[in-house]
ROPAKE-499893 format. One record per residue: residue number from 1; residue in three letters; x, y, z of N, C-alpha, C in turn. Coordinates in nm, 2 decimals. Example, Ala and Ser with C-alpha at 12.3 -4.5 7.8 and 13.67 -1.06 7.14 Angstrom:
! ROPAKE-499893
PT;num;residuo;n.px;n.py;n.pz;ca.px;ca.py;ca.pz;c.px;c.py;c.pz
PT;1;ALA;1.32;-0.57;0.78;1.23;-0.45;0.78;1.32;-0.33;0.78
PT;2;SER;1.28;-0.22;0.71;1.37;-0.11;0.71;1.29;0.00;0.79
This chain:
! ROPAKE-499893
PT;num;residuo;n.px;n.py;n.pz;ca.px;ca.py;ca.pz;c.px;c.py;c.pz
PT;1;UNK;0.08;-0.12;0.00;0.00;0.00;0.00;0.09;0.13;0.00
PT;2;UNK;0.19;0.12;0.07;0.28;0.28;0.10;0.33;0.27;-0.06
PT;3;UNK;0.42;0.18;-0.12;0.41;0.19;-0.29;0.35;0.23;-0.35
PT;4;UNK;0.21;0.19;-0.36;0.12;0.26;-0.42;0.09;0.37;-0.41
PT;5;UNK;0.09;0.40;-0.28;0.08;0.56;-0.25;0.17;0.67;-0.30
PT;6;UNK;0.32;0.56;-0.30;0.44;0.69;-0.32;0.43;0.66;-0.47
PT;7;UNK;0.39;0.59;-0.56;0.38;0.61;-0.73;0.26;0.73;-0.72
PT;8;UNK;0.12;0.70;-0.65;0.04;0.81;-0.67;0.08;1.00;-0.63
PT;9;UNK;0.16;0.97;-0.54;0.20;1.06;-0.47;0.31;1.19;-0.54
PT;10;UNK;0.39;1.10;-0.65;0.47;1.13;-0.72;0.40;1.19;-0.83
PT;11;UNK;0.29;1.12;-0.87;0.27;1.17;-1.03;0.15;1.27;-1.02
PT;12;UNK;0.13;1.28;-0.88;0.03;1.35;-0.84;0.12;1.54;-0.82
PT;13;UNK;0.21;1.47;-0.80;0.31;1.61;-0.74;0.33;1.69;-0.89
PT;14;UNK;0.39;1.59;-0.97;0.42;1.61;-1.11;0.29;1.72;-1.16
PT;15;UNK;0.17;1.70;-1.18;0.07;1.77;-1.22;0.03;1.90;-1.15
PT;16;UNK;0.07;1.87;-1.01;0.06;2.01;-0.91;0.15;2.08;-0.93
PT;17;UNK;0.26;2.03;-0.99;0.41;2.13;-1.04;0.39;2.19;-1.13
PT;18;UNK;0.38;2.13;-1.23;0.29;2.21;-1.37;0.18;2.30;-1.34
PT;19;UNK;0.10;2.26;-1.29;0.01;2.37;-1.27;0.03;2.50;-1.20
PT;20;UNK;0.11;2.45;-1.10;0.19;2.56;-0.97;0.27;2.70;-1.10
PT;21;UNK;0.30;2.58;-1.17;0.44;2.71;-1.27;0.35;2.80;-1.32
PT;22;UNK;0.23;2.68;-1.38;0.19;2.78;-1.50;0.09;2.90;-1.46
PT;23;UNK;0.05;2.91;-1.31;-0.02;2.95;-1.25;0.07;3.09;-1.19
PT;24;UNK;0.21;3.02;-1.10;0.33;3.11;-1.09;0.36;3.24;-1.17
PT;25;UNK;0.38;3.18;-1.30;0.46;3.27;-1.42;0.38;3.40;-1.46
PT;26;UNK;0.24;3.33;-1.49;0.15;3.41;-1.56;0.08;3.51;-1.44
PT;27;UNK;0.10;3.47;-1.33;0.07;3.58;-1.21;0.18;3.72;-1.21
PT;28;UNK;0.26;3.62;-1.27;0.38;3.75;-1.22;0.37;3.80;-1.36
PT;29;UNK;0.39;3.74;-1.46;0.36;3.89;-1.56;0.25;3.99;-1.55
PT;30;UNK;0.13;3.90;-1.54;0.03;4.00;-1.52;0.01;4.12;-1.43
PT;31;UNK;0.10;4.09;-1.31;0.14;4.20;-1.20;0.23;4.30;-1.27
PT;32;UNK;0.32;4.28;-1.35;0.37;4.34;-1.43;0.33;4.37;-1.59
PT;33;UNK;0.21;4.38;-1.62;0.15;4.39;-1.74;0.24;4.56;-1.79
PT;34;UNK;0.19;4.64;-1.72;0.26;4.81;-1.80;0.39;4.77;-1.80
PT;35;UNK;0.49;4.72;-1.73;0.63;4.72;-1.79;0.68;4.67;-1.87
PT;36;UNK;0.57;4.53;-1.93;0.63;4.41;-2.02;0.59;4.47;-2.19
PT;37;UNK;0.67;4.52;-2.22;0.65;4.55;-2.36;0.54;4.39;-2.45
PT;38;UNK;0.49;4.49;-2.54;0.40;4.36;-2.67;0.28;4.32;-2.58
PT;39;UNK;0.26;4.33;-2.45;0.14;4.25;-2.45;0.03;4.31;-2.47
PT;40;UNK;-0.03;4.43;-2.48;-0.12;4.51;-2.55;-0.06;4.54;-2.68
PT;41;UNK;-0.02;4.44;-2.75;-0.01;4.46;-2.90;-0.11;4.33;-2.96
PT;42;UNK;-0.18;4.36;-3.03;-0.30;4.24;-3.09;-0.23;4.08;-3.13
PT;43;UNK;-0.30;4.02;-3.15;-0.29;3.88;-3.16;-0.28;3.85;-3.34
PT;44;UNK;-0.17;3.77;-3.37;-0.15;3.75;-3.53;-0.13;3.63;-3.56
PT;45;UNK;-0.11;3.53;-3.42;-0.10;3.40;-3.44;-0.24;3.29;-3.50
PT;46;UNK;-0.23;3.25;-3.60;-0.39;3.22;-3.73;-0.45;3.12;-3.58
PT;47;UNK;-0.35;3.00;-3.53;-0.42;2.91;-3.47;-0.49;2.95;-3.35
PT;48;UNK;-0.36;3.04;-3.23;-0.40;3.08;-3.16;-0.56;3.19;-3.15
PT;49;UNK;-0.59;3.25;-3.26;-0.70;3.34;-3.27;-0.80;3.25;-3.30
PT;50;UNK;-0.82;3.08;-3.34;-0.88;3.02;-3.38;-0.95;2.94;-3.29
PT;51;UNK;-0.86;2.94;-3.14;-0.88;2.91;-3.02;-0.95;2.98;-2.99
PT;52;UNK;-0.95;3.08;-3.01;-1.11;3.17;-2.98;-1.25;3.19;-3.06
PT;53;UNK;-1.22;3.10;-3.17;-1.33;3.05;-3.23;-1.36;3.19;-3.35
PT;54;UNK;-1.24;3.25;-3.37;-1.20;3.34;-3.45;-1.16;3.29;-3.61
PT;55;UNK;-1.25;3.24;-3.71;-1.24;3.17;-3.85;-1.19;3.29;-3.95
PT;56;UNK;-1.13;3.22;-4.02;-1.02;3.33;-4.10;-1.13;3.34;-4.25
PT;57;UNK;-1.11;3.48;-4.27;-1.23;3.46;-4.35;-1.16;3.42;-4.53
PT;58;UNK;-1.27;3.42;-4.64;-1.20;3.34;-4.74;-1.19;3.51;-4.83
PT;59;UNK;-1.07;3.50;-4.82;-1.05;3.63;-4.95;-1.10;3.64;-5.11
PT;60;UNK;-1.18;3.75;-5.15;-1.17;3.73;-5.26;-1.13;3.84;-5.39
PT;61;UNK;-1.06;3.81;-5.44;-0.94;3.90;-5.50;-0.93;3.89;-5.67
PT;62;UNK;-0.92;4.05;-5.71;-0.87;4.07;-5.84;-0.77;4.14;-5.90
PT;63;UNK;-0.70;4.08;-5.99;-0.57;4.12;-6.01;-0.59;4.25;-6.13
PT;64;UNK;-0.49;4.34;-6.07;-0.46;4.51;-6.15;-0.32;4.46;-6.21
PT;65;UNK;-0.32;4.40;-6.28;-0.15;4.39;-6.35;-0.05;4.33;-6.25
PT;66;UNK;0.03;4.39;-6.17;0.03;4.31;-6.03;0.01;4.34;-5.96
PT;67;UNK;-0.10;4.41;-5.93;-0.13;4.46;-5.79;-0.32;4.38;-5.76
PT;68;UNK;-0.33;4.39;-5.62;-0.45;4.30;-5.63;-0.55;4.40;-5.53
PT;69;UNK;-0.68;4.39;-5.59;-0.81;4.38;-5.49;-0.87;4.32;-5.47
PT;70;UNK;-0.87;4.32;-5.33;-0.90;4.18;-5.23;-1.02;4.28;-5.20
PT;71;UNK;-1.14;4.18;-5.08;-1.25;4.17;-5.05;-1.23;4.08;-4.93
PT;72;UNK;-1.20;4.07;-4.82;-1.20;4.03;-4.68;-1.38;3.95;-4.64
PT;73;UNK;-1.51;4.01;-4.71;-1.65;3.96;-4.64;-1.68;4.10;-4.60
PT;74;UNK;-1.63;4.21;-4.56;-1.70;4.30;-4.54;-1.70;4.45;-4.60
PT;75;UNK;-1.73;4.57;-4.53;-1.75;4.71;-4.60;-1.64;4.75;-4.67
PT;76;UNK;-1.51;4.69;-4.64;-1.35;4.80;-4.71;-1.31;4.67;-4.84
PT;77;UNK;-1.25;4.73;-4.90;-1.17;4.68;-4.98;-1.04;4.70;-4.96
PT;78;UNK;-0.90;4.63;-5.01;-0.80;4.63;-4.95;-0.69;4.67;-5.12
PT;79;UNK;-0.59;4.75;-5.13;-0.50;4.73;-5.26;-0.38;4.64;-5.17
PT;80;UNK;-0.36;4.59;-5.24;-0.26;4.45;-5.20;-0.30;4.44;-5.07
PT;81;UNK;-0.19;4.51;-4.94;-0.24;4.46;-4.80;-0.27;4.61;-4.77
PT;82;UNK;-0.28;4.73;-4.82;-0.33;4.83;-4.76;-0.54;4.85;-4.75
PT;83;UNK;-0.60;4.88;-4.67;-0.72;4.90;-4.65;-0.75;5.06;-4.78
PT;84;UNK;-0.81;5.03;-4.89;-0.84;5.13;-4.97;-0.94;5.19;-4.92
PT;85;UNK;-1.05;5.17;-4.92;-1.16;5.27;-4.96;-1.32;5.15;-4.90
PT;86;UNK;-1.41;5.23;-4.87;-1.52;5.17;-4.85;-1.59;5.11;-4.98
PT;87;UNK;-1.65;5.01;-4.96;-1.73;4.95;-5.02;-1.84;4.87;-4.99
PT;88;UNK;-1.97;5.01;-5.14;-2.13;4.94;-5.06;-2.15;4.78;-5.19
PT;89;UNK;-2.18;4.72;-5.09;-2.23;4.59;-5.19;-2.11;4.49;-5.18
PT;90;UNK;-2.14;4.36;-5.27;-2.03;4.30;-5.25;-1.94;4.32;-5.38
PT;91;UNK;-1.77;4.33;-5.36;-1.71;4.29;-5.41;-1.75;4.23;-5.59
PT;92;UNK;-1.75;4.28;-5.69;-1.79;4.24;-5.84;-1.66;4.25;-5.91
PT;93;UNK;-1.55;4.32;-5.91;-1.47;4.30;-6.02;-1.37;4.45;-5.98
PT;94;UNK;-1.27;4.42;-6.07;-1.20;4.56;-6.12;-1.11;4.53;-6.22
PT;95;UNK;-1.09;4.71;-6.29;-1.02;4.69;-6.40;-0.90;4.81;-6.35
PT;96;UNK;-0.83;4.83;-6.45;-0.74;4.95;-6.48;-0.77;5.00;-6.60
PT;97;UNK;-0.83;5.14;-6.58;-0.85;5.17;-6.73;-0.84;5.38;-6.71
PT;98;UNK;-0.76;5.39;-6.81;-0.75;5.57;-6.83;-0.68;5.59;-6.70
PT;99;UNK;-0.55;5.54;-6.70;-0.50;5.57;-6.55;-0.51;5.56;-6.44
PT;100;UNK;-0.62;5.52;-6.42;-0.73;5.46;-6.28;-0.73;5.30;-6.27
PT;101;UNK;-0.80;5.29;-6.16;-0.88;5.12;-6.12;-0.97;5.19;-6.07
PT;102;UNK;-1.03;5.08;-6.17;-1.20;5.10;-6.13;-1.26;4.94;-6.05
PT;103;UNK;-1.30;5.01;-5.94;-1.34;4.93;-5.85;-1.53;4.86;-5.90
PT;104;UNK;-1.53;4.76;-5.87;-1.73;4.71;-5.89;-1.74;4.70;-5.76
PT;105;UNK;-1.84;4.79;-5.64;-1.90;4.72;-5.55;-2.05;4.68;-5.62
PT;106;UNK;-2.14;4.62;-5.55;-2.24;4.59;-5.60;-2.35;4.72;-5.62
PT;107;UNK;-2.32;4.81;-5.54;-2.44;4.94;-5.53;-2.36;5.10;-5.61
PT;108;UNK;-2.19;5.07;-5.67;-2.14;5.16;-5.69;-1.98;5.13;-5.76
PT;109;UNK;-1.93;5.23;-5.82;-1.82;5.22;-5.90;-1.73;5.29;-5.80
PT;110;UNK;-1.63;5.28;-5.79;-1.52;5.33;-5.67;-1.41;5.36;-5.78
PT;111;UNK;-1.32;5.46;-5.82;-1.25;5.51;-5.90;-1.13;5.55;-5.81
PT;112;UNK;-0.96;5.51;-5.82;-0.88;5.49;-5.73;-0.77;5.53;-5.82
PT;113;UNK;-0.68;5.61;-5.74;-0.53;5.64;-5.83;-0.46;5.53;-5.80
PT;114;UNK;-0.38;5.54;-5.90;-0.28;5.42;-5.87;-0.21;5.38;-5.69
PT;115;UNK;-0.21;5.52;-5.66;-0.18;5.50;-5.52;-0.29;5.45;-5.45
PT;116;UNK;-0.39;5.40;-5.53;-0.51;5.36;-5.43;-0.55;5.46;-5.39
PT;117;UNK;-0.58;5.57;-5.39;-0.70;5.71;-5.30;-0.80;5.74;-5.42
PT;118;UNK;-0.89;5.74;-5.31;-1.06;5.74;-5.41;-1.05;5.90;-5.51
PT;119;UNK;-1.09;5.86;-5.61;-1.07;5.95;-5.65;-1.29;6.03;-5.68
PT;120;UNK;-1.33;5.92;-5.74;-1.47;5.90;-5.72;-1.59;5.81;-5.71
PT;121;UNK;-1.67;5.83;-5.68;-1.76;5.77;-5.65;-1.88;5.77;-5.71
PT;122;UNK;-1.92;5.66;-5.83;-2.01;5.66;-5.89;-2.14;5.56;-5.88
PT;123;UNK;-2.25;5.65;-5.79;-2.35;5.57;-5.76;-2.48;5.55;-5.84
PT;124;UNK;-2.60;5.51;-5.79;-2.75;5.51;-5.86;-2.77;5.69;-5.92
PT;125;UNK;-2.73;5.76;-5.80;-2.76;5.92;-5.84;-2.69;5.94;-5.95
PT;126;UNK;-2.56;5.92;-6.02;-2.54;5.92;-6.16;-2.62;5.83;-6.28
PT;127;UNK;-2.71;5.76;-6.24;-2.74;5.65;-6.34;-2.69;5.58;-6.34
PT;128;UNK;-2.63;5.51;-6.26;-2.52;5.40;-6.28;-2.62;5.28;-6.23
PT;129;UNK;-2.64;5.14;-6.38;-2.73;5.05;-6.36;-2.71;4.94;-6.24
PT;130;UNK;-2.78;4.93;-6.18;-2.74;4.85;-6.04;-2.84;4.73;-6.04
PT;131;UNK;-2.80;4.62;-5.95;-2.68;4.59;-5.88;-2.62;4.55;-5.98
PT;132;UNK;-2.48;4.58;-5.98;-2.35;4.57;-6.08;-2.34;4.41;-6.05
PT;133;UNK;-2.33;4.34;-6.18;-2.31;4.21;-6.15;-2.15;4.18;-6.21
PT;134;UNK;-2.10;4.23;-6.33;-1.99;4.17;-6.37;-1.92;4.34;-6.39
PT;135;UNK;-1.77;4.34;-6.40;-1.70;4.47;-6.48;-1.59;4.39;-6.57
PT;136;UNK;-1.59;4.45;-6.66;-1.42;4.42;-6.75;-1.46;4.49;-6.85
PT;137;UNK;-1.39;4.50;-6.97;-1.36;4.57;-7.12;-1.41;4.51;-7.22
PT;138;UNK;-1.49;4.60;-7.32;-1.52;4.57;-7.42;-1.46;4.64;-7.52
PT;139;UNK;-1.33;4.58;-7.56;-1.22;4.62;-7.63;-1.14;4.74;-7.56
PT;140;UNK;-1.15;4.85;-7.55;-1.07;4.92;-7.56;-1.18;5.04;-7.42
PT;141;UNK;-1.33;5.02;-7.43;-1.42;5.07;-7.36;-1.42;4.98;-7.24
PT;142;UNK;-1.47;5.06;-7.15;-1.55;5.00;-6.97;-1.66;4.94;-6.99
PT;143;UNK;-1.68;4.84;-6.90;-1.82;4.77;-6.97;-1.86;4.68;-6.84
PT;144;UNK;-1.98;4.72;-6.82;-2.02;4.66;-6.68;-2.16;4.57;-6.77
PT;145;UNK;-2.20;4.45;-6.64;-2.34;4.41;-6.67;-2.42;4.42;-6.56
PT;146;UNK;-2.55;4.45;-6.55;-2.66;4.39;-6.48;-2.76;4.41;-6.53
PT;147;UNK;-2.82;4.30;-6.40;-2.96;4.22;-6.51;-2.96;4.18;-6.62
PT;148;UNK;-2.83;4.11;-6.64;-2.90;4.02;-6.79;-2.80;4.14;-6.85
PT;149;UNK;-2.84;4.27;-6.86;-2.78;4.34;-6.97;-2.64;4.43;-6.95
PT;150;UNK;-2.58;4.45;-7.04;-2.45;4.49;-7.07;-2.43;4.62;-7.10
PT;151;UNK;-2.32;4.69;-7.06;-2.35;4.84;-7.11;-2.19;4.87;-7.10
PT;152;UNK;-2.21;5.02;-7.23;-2.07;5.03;-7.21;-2.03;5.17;-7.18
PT;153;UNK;-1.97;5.21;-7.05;-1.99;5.33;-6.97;-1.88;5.38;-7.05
PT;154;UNK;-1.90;5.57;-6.98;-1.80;5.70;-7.05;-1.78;5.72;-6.91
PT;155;UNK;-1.69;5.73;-6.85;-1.66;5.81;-6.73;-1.66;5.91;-6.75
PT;156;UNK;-1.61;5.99;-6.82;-1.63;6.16;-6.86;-1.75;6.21;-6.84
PT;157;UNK;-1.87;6.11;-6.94;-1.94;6.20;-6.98;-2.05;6.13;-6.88
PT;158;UNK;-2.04;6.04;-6.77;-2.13;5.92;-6.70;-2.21;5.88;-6.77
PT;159;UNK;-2.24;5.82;-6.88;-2.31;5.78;-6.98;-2.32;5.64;-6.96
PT;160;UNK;-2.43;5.56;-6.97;-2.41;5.42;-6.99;-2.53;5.37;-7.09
PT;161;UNK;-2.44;5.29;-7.24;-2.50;5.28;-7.34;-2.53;5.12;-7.33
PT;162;UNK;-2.65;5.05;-7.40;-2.66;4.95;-7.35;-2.60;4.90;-7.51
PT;163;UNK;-2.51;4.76;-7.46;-2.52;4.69;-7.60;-2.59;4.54;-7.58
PT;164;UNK;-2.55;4.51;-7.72;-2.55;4.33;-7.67;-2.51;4.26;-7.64
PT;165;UNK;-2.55;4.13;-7.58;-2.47;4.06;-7.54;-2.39;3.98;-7.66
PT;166;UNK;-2.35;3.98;-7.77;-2.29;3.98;-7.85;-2.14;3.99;-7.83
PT;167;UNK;-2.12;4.12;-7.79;-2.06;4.21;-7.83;-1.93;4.19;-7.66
PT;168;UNK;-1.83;4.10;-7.75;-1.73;4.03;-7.65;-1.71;4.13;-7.51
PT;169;UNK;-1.70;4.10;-7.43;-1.70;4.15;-7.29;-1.59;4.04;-7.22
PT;170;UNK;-1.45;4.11;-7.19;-1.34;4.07;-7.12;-1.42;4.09;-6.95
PT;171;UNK;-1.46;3.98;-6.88;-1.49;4.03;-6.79;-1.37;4.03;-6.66
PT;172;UNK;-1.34;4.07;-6.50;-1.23;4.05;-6.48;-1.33;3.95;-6.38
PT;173;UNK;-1.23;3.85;-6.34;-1.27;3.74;-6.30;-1.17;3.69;-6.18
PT;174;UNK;-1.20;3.63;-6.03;-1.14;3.66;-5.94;-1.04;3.54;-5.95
PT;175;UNK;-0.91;3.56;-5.83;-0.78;3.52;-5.88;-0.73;3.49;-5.70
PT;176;UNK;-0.63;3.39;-5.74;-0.60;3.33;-5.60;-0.48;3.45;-5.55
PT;177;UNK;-0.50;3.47;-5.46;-0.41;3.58;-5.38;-0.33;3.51;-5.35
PT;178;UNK;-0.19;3.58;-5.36;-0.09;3.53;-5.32;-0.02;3.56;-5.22
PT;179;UNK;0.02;3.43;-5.13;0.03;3.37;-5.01;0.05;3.46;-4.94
PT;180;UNK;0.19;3.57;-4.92;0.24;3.69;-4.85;0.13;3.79;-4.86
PT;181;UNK;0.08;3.85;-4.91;-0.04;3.92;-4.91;-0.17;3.86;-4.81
PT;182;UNK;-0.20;3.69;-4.89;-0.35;3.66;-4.82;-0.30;3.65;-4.65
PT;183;UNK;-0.19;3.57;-4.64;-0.15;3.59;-4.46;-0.16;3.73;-4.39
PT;184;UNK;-0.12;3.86;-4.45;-0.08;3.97;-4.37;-0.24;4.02;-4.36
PT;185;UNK;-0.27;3.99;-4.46;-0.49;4.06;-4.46;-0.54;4.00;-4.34
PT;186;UNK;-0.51;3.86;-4.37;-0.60;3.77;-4.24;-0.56;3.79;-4.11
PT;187;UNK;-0.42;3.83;-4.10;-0.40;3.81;-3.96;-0.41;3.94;-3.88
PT;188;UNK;-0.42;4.09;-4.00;-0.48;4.17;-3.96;-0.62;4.16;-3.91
PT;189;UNK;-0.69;4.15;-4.03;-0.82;4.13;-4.01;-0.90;4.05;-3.84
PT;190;UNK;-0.82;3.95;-3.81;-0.88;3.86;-3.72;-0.80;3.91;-3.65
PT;191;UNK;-0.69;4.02;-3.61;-0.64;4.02;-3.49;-0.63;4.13;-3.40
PT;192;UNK;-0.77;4.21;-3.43;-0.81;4.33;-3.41;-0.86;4.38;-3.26
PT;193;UNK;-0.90;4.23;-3.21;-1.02;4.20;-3.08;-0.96;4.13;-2.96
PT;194;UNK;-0.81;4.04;-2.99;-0.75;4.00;-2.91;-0.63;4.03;-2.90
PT;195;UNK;-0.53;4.08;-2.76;-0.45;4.12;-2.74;-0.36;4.00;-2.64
PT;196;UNK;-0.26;4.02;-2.63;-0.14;3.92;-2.56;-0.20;3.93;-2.42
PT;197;UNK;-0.22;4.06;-2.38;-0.28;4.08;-2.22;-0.39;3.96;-2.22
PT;198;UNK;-0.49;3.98;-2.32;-0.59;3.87;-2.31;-0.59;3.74;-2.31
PT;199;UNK;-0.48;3.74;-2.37;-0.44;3.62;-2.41;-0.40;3.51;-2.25
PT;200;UNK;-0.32;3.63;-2.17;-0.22;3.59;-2.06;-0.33;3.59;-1.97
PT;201;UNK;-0.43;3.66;-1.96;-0.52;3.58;-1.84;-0.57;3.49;-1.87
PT;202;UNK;-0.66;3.46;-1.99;-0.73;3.36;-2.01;-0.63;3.24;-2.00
PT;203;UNK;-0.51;3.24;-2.03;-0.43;3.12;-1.97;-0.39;3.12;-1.84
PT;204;UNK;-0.37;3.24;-1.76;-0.40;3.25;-1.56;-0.51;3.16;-1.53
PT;205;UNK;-0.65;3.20;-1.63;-0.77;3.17;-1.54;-0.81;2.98;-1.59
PT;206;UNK;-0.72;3.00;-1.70;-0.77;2.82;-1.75;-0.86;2.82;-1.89
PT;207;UNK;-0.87;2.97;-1.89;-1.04;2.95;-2.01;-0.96;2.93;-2.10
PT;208;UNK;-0.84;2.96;-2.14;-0.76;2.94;-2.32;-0.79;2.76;-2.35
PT;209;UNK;-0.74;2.66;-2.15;-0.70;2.58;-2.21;-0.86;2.49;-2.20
PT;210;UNK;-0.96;2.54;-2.21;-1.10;2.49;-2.17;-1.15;2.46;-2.02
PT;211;UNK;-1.05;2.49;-1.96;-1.08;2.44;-1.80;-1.20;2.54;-1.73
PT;212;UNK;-1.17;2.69;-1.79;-1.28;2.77;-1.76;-1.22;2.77;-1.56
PT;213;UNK;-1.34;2.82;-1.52;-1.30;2.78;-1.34;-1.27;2.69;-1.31
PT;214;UNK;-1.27;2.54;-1.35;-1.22;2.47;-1.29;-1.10;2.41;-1.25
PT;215;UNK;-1.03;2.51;-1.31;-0.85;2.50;-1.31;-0.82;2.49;-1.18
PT;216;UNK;-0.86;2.59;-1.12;-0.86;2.63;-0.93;-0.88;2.47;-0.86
PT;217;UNK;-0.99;2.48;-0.90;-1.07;2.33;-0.82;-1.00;2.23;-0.87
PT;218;UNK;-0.98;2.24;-1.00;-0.90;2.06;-1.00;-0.75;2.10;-0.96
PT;219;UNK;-0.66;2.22;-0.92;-0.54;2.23;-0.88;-0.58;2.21;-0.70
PT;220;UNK;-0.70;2.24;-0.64;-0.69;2.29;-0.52;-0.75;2.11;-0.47
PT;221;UNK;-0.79;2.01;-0.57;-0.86;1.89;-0.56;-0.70;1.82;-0.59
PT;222;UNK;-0.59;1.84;-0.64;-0.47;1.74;-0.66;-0.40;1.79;-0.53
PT;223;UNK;-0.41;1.95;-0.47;-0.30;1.90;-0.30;-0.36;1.85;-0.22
PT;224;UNK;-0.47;1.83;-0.20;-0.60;1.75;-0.07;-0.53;1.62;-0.11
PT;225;UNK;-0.52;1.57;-0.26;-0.49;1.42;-0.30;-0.32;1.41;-0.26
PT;226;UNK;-0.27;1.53;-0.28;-0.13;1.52;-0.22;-0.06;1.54;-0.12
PT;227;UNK;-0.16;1.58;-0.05;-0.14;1.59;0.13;-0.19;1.46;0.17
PT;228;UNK;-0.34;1.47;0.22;-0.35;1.28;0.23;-0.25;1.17;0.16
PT;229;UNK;-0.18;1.17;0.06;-0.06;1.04;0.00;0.03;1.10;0.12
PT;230;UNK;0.06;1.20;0.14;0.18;1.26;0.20;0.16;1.16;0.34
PT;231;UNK;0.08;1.25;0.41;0.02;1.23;0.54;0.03;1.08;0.54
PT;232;UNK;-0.06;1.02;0.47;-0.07;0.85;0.51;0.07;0.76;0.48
PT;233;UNK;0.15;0.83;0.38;0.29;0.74;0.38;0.39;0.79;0.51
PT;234;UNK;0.38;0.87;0.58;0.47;0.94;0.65;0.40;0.86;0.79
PT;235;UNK;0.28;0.83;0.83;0.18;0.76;0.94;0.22;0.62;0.89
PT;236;UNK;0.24;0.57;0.76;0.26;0.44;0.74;0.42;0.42;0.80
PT;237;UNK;0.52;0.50;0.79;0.63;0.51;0.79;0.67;0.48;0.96
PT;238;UNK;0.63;0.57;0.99;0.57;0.64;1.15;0.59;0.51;1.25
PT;239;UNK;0.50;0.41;1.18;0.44;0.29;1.25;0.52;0.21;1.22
PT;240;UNK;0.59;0.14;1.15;0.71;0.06;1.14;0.82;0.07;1.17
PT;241;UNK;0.90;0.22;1.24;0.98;0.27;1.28;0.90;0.17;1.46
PT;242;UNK;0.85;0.22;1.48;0.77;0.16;1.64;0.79;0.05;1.65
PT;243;UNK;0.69;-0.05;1.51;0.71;-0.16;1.58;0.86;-0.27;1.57
């Protein structure tokens, strides 16, 4: 029986050590949180933010010669990894045309210098046929479609002429982002809400590693188990020294 006890006793100690550290360490930084540089800087790690039930969203992107517009799922659009300009509707297309990129949200045309800054904004209030379903070139002209029909716009003069569907239409068509880009969007994007600070209590308190409160209780339930092993091998001990 005192064997048994001193194998339980030991591997019981082993787990109360681990926990003791991990419980130790993270007390003491957190007592020290303003001195410790980076831990109020946001969270970029994909898995760790996933632990929070934080899903990386699916990019969707069109290439400007080499430069790309991305679409993250929500209001902005992005030129390579910089945040461009708002956008109403979803994501439809872009081209480069007369010096510009011309952006397709679904409720509006977004017009951008090469450095990416809005230049304008062309909505329903211009006559602009909505919702924009496709953009690309009809030869040498801009050329959007919705509903079924095709038209081929003047930016000058805001004009939009309807043609046929005949009448070849290069549409632009979305394109796999490339890897250095799609990483720096996502890990922006998803790492807005969690910070290192956050990070370091919820592994103080147990919630990171799913224990939630019970971290306390099953640490404060392993020395009761490690005091009684203690206690009864040292009384087992005790008694055979006597007899």
């Amino acid at each position: 029986m005192r064997l048994v006890l001193w194998r339980w006793h030991r591997r019981i100690g082993l787990l109360v050590a681990l926990i003791m550290i991990l419980l130790s360490v993270t007390g003491i930084m957190l007592n020290h949180v303003s001195s410790i540089g980076g831990l109020h800087e946001p969270v970029r790690s994909l898995w760790l933010l996933k632990a929070y039930g934080i899903e990386a969203p699916t990019p969707t992107s069109y290439a400007i010669g080499n430069r790309y517009i991305t679409s993250l799922g929500r209001d902005y659009f992005y030129l390579d990894v910089e945040e461009s300009a708002y956008c109403r509707g979803t994501l439809k297309g872009a081209v480069a045309h007369s010096d510009m990129i011309v952006v397709a949200c679904g409720d509006e045309l977004v017009l951008l210098s090469e450095r990416g800054e809005v230049v304008e904004r062309i909505g329903s209030a211009y006559g602009l046929p909505a919702p924009v379903e496709n953009l690309g070139l009809c030869g040498e002209a801009l050329c959007l479609s919705s509903k079924n029909q095709r038209y081929k716009i003047n930016i000058d003069q805001l004009s939009w002429l309807p043609v046929s569907a005949e009448v070849s239409m290069d549409t632009s068509k979305p394109v796999k982002l490339p890897q250095k880009y799609e990483r720096t969007l996502i890990q922006n994007y998803m790492g807005d809400s969690i910070s290192w600070e956050r990070v370091l209590l919820d592994l103080h308190s147990g919630h990171l590693l799913g224990f939630g409160p019970w971290l306390m209780d099953i640490a404060a339930l392993f020395l009761i188990m490690l005091a009684i092993s203690g206690v009864s091998m040292w009384y087992s001990g005790r008694r055979r020294k006597r007899r």
